[in-house]
N, C-alpha and C positions, 0 to 999 in steps of 0.2 A: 544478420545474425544467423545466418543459414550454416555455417562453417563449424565443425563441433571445433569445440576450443574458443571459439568466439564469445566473448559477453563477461558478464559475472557468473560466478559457478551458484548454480542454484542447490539452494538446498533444505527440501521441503518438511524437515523431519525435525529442521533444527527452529524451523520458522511456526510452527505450528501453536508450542505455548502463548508465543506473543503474540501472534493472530490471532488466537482466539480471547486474546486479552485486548487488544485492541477493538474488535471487531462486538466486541461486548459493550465499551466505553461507545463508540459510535453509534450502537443501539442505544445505549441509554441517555446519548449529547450528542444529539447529529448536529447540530449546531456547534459541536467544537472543532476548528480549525486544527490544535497540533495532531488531534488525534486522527484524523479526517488526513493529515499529511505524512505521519506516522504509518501508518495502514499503505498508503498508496505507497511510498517507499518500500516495504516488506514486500509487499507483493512485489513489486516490479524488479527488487533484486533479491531477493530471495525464493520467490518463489515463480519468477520470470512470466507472472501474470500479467500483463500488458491490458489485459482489459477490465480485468477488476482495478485494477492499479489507475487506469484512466478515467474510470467513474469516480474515484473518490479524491482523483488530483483535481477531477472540476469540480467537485463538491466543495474542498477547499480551496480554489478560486472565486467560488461564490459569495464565498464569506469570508476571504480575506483575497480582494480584488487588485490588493497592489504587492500582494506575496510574492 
């Protein structure tokens, strides 16, 4: 993804109400799976976080191990 034009267009302005609505639900049920998978989606194309996005892709692997 080094190439501009490469990937999904990110776009961090549009991603922010739902991240921080998600990222709420996660605070308040880290133990829930959609939300936990919901989050890690957004970030990683929306907002091409790759490493926030990767903590919370294994978080819901942990707790949904056949996801």
């Amino acid at each position: 993804m080094g190439e501009e034009g490469e990937g999904p267009p990110v776009h961090p302005v549009v991603a922010l109400p739902a991240e921080a609505e998600l990222s709420k639900v996660v605070e308040a049920s880290p133990e829930n799976p959609e939300a936990r998978y919901a989050l890690a989606v957004l970030l990683r194309d929306q907002r091409g976080d790759l490493l926030g996005a990767d903590q919370h892709f294994r978080a819901y692997l942990k707790l949904q191990p056949e996801g």
